[in-house]
PDB file with one MODEL, atoms N, CA, C and O in Angstrom:
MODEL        1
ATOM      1  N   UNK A   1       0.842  -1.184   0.000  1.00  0.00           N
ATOM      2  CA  UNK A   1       0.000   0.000   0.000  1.00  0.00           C
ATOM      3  C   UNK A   1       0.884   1.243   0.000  1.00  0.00           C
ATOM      4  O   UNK A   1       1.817   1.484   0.766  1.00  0.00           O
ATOM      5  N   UNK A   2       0.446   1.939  -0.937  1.00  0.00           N
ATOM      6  CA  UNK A   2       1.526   3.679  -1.053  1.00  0.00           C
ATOM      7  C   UNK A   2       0.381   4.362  -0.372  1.00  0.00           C
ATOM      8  O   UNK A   2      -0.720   3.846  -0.177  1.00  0.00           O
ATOM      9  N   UNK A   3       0.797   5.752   0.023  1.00  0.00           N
ATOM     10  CA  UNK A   3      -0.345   7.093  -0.084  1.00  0.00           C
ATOM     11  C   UNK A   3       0.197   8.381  -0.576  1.00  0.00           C
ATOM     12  O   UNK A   3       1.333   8.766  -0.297  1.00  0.00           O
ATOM     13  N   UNK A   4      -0.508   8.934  -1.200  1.00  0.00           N
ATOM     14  CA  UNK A   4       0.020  10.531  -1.253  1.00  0.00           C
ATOM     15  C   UNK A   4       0.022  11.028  -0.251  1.00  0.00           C
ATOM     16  O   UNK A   4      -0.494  10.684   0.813  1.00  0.00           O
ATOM     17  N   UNK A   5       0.822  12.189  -0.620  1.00  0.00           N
ATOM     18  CA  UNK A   5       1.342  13.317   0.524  1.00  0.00           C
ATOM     19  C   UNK A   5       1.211  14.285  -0.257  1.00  0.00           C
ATOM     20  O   UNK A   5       1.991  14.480  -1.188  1.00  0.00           O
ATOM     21  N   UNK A   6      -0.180  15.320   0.108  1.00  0.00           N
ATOM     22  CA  UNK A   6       0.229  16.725  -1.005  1.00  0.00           C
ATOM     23  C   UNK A   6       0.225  17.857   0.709  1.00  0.00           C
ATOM     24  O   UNK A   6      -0.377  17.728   1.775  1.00  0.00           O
ATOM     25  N   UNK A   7       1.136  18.805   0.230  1.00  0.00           N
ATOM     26  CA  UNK A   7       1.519  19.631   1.537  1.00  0.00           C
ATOM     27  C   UNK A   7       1.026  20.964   0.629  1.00  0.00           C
ATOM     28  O   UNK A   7       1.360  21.168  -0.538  1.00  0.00           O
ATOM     29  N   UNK A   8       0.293  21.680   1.314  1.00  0.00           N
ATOM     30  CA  UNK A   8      -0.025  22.945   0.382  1.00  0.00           C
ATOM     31  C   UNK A   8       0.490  24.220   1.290  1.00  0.00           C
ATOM     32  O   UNK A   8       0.104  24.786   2.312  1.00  0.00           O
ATOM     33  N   UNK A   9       1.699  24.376   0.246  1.00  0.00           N
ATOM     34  CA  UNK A   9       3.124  25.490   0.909  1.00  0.00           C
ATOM     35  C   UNK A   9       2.325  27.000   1.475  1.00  0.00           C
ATOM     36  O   UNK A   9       2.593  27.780   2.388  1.00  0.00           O
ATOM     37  N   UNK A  10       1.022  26.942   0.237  1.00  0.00           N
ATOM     38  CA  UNK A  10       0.713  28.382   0.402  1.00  0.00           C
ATOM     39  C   UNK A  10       0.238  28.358   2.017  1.00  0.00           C
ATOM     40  O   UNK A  10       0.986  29.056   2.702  1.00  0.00           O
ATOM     41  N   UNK A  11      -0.658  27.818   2.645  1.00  0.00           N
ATOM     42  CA  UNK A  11      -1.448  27.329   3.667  1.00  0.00           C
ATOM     43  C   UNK A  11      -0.142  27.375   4.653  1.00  0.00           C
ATOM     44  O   UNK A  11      -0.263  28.055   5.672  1.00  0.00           O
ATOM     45  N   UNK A  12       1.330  26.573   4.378  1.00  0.00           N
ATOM     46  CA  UNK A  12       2.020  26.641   5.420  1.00  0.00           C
ATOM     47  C   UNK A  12       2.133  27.885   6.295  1.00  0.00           C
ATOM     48  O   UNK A  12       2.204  28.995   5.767  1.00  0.00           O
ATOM     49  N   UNK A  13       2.153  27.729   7.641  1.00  0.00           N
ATOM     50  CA  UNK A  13       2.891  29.048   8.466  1.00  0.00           C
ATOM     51  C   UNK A  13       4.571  28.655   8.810  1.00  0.00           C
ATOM     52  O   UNK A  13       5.084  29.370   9.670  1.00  0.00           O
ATOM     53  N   UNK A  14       5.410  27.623   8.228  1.00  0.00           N
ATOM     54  CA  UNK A  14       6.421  27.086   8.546  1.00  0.00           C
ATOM     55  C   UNK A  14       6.552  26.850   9.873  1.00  0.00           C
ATOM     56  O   UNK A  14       7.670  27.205  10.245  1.00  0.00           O
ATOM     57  N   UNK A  15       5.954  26.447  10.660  1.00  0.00           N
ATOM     58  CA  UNK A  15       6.172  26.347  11.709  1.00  0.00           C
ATOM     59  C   UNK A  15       7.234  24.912  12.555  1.00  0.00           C
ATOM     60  O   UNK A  15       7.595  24.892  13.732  1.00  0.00           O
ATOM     61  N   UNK A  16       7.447  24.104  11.730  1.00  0.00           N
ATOM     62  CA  UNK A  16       8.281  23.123  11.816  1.00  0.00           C
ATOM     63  C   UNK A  16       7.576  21.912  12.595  1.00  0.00           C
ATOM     64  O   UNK A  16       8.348  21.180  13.215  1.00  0.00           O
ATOM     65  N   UNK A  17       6.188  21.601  12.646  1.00  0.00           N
ATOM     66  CA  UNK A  17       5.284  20.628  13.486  1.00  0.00           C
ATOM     67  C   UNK A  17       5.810  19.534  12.854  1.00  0.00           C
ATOM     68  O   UNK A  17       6.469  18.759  13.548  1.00  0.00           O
ATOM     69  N   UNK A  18       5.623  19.234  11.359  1.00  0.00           N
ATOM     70  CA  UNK A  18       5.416  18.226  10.557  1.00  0.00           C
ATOM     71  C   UNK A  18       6.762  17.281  10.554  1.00  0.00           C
ATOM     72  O   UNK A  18       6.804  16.089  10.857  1.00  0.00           O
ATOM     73  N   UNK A  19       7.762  18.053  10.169  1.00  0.00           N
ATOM     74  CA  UNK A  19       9.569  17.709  10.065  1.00  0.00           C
ATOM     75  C   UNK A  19      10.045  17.715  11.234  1.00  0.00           C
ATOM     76  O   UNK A  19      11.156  17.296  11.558  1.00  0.00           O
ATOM     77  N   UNK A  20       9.023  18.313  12.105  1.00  0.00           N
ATOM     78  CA  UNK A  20       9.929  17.762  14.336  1.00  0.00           C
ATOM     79  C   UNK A  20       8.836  16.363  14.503  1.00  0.00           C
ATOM     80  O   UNK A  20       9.196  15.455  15.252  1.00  0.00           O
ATOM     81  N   UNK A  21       7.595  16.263  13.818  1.00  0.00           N
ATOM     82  CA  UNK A  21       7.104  14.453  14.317  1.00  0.00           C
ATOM     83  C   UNK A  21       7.777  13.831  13.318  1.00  0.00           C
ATOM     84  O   UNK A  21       8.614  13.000  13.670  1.00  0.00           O
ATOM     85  N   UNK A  22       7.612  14.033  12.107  1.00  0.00           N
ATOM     86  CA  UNK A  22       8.453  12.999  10.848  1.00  0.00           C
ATOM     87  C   UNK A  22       9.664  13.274   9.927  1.00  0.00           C
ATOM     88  O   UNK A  22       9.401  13.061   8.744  1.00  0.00           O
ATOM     89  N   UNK A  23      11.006  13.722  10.188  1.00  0.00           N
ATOM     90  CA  UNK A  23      11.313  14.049   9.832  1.00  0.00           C
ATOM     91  C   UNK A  23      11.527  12.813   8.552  1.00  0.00           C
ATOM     92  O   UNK A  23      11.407  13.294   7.426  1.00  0.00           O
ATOM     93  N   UNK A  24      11.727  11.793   8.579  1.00  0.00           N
ATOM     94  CA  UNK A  24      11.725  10.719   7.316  1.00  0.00           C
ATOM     95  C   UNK A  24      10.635  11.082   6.499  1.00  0.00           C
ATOM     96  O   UNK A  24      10.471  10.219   5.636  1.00  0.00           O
ATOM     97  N   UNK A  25       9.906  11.910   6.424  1.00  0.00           N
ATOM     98  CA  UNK A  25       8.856  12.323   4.882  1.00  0.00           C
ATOM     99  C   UNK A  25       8.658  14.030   4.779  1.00  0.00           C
ATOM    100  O   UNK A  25       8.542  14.574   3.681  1.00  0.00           O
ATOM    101  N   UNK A  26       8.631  14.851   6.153  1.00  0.00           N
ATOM    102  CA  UNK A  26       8.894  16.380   5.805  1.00  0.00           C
ATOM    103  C   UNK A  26      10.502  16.621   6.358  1.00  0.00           C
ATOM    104  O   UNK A  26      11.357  16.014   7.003  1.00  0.00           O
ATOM    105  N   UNK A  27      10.311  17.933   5.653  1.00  0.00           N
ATOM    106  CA  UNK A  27      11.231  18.843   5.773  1.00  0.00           C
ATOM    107  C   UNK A  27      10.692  20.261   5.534  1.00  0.00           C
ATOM    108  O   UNK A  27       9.535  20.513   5.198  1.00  0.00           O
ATOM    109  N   UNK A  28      11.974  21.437   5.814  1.00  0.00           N
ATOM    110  CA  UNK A  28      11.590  22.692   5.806  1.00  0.00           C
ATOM    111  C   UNK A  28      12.565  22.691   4.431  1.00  0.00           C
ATOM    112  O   UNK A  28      13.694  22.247   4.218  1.00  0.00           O
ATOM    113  N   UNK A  29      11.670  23.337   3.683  1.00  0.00           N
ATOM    114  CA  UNK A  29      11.923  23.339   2.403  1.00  0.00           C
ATOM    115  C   UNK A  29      13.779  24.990   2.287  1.00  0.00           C
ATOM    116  O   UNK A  29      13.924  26.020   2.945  1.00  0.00           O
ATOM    117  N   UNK A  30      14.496  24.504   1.411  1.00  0.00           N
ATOM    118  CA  UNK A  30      15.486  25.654   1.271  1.00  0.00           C
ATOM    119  C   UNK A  30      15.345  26.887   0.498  1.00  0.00           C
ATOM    120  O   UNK A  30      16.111  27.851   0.486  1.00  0.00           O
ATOM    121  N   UNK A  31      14.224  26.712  -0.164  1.00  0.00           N
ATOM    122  CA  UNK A  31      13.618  27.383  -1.518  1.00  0.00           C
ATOM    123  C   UNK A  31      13.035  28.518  -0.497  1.00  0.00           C
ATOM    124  O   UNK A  31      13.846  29.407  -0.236  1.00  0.00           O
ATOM    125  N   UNK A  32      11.754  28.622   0.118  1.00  0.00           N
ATOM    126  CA  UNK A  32      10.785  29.340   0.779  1.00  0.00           C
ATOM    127  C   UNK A  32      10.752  28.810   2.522  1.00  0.00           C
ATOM    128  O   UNK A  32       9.854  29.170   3.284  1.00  0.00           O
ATOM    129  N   UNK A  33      11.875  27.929   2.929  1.00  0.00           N
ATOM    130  CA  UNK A  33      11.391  27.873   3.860  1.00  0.00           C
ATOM    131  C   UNK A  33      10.581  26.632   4.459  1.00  0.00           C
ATOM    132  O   UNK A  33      11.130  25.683   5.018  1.00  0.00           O
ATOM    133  N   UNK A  34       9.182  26.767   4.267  1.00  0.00           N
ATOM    134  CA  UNK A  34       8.290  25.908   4.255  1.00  0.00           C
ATOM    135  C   UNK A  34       8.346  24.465   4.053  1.00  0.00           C
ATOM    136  O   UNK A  34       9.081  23.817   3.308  1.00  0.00           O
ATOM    137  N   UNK A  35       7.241  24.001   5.024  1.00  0.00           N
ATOM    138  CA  UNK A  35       7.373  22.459   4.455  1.00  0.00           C
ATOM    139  C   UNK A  35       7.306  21.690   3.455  1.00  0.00           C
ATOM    140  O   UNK A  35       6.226  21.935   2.917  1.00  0.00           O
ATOM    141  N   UNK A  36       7.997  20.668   2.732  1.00  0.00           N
ATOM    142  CA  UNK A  36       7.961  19.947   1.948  1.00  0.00           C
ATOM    143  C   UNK A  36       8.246  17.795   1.903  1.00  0.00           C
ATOM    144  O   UNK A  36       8.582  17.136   2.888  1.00  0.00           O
ATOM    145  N   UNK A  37       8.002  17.281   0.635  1.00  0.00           N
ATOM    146  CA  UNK A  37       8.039  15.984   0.980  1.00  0.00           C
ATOM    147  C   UNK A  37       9.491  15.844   0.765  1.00  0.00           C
ATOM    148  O   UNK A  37       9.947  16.422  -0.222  1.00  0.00           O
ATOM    149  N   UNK A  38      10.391  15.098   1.607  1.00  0.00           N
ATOM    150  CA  UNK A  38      11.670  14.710   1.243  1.00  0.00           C
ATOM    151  C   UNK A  38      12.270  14.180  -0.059  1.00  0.00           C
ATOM    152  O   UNK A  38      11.740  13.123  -0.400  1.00  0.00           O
ATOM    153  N   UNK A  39      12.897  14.467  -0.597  1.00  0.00           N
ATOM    154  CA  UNK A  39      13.281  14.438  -1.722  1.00  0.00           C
ATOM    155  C   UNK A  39      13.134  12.845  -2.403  1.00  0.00           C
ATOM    156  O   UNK A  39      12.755  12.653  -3.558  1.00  0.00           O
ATOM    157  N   UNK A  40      13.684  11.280  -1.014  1.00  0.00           N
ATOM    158  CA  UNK A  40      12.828  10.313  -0.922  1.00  0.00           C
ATOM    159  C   UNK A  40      11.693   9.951  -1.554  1.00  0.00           C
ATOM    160  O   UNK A  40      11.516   9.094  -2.420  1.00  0.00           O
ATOM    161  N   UNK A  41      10.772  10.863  -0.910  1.00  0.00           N
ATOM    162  CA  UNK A  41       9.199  10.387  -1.515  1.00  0.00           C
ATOM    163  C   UNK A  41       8.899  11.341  -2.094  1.00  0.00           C
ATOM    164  O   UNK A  41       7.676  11.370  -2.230  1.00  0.00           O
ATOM    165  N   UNK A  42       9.610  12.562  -2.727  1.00  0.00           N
ATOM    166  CA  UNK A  42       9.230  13.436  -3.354  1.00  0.00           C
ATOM    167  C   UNK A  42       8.798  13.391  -4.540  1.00  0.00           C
ATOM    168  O   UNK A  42       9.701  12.838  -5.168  1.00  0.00           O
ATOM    169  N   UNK A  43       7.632  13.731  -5.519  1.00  0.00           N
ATOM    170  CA  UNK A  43       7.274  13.383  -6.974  1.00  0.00           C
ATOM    171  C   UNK A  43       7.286  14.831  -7.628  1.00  0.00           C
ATOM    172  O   UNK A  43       7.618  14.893  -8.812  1.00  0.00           O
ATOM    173  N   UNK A  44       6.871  16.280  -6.796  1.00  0.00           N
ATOM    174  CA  UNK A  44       6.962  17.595  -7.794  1.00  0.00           C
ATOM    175  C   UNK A  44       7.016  18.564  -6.587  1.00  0.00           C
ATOM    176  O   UNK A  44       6.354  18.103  -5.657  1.00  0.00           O
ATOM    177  N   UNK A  45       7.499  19.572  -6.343  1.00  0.00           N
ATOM    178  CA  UNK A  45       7.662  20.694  -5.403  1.00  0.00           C
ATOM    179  C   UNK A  45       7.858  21.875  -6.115  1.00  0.00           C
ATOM    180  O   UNK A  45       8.813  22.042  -6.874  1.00  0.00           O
ATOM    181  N   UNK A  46       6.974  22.715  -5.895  1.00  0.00           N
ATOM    182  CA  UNK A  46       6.858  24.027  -6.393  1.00  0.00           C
ATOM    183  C   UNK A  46       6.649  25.013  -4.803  1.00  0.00           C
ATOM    184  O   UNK A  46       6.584  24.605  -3.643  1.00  0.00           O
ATOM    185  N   UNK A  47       6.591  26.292  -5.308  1.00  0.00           N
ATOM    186  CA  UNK A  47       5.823  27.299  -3.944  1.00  0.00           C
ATOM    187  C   UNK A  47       4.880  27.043  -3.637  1.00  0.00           C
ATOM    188  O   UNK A  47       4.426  27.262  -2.514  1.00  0.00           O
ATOM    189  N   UNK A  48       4.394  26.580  -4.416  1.00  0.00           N
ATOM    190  CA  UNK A  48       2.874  26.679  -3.473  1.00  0.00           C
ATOM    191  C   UNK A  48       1.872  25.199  -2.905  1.00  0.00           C
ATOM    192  O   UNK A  48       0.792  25.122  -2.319  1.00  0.00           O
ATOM    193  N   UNK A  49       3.108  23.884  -3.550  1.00  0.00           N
ATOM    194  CA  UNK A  49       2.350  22.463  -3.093  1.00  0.00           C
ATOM    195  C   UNK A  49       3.904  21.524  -3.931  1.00  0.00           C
ATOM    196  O   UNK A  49       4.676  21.471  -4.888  1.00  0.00           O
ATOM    197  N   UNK A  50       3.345  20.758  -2.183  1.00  0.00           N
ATOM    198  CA  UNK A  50       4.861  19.849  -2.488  1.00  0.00           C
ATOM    199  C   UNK A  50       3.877  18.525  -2.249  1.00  0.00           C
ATOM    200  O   UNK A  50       3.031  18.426  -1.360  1.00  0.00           O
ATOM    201  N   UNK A  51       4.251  17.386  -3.419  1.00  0.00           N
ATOM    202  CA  UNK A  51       3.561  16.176  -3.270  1.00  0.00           C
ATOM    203  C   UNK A  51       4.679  15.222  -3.727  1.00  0.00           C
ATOM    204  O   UNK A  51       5.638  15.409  -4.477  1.00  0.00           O
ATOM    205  N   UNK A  52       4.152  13.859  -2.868  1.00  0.00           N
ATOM    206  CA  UNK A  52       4.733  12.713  -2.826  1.00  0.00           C
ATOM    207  C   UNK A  52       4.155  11.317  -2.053  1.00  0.00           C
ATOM    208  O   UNK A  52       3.295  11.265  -1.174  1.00  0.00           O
ATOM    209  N   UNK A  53       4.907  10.215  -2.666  1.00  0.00           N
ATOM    210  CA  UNK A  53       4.498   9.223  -2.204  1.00  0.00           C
ATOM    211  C   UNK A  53       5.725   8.341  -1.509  1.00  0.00           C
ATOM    212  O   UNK A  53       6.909   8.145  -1.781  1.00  0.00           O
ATOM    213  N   UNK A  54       4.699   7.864  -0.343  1.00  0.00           N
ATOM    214  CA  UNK A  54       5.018   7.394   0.782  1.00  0.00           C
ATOM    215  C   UNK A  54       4.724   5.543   0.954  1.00  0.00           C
ATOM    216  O   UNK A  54       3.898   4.926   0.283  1.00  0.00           O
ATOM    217  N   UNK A  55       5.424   5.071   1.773  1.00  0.00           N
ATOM    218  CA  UNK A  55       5.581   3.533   1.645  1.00  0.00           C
ATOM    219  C   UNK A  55       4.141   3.193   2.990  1.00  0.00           C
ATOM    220  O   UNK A  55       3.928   4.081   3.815  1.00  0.00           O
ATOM    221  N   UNK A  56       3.482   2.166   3.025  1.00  0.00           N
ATOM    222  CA  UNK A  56       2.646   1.748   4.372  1.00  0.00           C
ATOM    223  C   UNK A  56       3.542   2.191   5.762  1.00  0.00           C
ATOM    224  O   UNK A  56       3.069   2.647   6.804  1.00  0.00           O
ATOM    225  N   UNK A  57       4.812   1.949   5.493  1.00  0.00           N
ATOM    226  CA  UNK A  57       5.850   1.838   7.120  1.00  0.00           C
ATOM    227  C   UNK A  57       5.824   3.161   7.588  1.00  0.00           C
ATOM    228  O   UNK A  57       6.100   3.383   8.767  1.00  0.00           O
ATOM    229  N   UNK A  58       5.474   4.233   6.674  1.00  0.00           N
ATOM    230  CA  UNK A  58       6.036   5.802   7.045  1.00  0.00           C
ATOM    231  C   UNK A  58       4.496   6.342   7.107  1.00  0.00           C
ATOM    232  O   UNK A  58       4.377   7.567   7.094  1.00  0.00           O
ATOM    233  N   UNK A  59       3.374   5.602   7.169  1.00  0.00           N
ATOM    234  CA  UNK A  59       1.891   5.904   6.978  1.00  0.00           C
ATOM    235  C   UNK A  59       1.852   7.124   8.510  1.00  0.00           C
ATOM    236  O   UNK A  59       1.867   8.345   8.357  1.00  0.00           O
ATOM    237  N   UNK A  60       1.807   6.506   9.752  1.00  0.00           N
ATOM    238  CA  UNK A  60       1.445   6.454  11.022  1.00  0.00           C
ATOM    239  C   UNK A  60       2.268   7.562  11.164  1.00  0.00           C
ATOM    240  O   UNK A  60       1.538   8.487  11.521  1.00  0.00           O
ATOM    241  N   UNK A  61       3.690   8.030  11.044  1.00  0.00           N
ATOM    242  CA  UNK A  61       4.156   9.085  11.658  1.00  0.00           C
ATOM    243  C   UNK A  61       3.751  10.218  10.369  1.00  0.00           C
ATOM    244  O   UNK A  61       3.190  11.206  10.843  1.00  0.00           O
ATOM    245  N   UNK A  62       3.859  10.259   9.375  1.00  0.00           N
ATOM    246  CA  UNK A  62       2.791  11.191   8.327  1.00  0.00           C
ATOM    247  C   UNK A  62       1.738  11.282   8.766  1.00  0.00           C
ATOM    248  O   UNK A  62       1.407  12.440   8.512  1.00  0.00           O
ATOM    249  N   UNK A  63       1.010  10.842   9.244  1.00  0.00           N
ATOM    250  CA  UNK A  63      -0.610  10.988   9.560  1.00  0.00           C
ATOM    251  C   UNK A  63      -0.716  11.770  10.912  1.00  0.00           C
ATOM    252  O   UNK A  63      -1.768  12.339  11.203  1.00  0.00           O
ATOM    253  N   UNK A  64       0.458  11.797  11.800  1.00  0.00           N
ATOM    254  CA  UNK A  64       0.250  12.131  13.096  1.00  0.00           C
ATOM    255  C   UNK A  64       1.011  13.462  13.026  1.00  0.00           C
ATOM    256  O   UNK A  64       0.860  14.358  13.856  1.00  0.00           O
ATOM    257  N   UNK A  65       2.117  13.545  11.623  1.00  0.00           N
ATOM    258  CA  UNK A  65       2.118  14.799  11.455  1.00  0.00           C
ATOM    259  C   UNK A  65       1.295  16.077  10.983  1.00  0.00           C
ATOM    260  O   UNK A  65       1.294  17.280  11.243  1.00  0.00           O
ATOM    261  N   UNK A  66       0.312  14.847   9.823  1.00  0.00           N
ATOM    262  CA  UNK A  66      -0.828  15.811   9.331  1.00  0.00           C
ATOM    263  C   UNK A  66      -1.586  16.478   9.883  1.00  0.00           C
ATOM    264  O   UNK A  66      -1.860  17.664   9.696  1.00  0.00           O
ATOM    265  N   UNK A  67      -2.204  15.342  11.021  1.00  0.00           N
ATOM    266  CA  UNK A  67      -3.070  15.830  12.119  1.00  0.00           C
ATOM    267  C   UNK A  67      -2.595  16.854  12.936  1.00  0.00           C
ATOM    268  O   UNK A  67      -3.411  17.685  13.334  1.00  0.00           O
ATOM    269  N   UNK A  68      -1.506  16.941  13.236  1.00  0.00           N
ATOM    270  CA  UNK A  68      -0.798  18.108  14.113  1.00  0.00           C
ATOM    271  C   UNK A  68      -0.615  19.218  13.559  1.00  0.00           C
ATOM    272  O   UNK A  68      -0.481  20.140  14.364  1.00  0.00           O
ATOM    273  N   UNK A  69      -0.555  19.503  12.451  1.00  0.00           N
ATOM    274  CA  UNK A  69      -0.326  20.567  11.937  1.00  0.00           C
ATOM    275  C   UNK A  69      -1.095  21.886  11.847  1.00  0.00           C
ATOM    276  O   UNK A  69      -2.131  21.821  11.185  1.00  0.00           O
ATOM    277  N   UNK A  70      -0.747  23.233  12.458  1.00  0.00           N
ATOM    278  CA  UNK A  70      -2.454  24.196  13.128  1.00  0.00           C
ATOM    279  C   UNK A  70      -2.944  24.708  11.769  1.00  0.00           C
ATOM    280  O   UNK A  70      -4.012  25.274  11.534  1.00  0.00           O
ATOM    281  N   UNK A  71      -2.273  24.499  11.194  1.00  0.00           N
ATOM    282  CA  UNK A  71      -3.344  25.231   9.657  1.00  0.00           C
ATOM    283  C   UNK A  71      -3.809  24.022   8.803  1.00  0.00           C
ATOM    284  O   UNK A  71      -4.156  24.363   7.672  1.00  0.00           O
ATOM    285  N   UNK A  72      -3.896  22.783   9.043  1.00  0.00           N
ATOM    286  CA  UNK A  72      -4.029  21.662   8.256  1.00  0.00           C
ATOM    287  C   UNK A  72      -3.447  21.779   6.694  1.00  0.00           C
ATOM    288  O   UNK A  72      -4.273  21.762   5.781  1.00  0.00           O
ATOM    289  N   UNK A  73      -2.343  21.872   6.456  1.00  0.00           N
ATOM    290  CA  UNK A  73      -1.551  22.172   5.183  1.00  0.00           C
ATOM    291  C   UNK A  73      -1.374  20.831   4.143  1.00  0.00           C
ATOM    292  O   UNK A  73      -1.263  20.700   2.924  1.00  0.00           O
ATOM    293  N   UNK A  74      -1.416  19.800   5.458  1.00  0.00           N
ATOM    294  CA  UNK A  74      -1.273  18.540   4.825  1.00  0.00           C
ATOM    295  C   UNK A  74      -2.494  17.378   4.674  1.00  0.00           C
ATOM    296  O   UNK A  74      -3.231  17.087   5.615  1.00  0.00           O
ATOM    297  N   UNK A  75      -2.600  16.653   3.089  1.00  0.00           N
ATOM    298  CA  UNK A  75      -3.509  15.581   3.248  1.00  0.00           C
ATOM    299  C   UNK A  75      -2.654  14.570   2.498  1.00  0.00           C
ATOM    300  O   UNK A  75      -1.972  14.556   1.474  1.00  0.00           O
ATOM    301  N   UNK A  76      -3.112  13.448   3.795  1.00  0.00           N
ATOM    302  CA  UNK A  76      -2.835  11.698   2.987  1.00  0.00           C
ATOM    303  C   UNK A  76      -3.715  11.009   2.224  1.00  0.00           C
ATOM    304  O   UNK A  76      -4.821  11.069   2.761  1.00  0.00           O
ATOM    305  N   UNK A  77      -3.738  10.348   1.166  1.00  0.00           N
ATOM    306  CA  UNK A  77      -4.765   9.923   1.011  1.00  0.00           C
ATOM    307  C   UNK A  77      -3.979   8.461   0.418  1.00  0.00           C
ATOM    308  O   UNK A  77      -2.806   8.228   0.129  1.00  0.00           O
ATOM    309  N   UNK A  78      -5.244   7.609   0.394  1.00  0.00           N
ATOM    310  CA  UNK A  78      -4.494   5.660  -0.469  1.00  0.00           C
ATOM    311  C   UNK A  78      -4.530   6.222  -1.954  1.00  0.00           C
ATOM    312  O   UNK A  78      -5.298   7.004  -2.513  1.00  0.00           O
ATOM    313  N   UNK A  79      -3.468   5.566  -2.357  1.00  0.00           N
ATOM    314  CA  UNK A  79      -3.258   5.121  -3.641  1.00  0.00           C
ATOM    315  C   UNK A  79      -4.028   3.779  -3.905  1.00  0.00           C
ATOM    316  O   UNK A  79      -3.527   2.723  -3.519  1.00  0.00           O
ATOM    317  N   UNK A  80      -5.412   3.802  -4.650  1.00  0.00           N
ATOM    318  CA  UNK A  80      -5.716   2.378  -5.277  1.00  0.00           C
ATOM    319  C   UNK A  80      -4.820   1.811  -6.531  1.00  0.00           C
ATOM    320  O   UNK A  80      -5.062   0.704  -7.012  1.00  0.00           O
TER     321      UNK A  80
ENDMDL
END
């Protein structure tokens, strides 16, 4: 099982929630700052939305980063 990871940069406040619970799938991006998917599971990163896909093993700490995050910037969703 994969899932996406789309992080929507504009929405970020950089606050570093996402890359201090997971750092194995975010990071603070070097470009703007902001969060992004690690280069790893990374598929396209621009300013304003960084997306990628993620393995089942890295599901649980992505998800607990998503959820944490105060502007909700991030969604997981399954790959069928």
């Amino acid at each position: 099982m994969k899932y996406k990871i789309v992080v929507n940069r504009d929405a970020c406040v950089a606050c570093g929630v996402a890359p201090n619970l997971c750092p194995q799938v975010f990071v603070l991006g070097d470009d703007n700052g902001k969060t992004r998917v690690v280069d790893e599971y990374s598929k396209t990163t621009t300013e304003e939305k960084s997306t990628g896909e993620i393995p089942e093993d890295q599901y649980d700490c992505a998800k607990e980063a998503a959820e944490s995050c105060p502007v909700q910037a991030i969604t997981i969703e399954e790959i069928q």
